[in-house]
N, C-alpha and C positions, 0 to 999 in steps of 0.2 A: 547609783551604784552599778545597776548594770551597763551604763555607759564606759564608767573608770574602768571595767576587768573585763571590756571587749564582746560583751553579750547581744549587744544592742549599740545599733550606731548610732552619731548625735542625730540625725535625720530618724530613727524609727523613733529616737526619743522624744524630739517636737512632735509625731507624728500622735504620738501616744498622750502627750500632755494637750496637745491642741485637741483631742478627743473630749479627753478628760474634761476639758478646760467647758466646751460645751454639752458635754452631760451633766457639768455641776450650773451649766449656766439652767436646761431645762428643770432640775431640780427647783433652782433660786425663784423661777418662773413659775413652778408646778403643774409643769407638764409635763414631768418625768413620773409615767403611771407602771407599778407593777401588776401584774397580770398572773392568773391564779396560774397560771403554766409557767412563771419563770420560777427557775428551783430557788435561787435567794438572790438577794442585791448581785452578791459578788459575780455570779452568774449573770446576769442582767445587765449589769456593764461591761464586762467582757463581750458579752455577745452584739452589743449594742457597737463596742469597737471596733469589731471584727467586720460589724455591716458595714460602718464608716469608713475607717481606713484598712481594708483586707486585712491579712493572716499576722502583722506586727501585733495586730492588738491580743493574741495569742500569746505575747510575749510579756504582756503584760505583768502577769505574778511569777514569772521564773525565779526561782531561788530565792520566793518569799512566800511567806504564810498569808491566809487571809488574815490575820488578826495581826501581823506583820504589816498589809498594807494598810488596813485601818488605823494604826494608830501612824504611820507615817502621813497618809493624808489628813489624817487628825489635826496633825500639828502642823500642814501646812512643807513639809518639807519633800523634798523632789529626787532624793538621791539614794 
């Protein structure tokens, strides 16, 4: 979505999914560990993004809710 209406170019959004794509790989793996200092997940992966591929991963929940992008990566869908 924020690619179609010009928020994020197709490059921040590989950028952002290729993140994603290995946060959800360390998860699979279990060796995605939270830490009594991260404030919650949604926190935790952002910040985890942001280490990874700089200030795009900032971009990540623009003009979506947290509870917006859980259920969109719920169900697996990217737009």
């Amino acid at each position: 979505m924020l690619t179609k209406i010009g928020i994020i170019t197709p490059l921040e959004l590989d950028a952002i999914l290729g993140g994603l794509k290995r946060i959800k790989k360390e998860i699979d793996q279990h060796s995605f560990v939270m830490q009594l200092e991260d404030e919650d997940i949604h926190t935790k992966v952002e910040n985890i993004l942001v280490k990874t591929i700089g200030d795009i991963g900032k971009k990540l929940h623009t003009a979506r809710s947290r509870n917006d992008q859980i259920l969109v990566l719920s169900l697996g869908g990217n737009n």
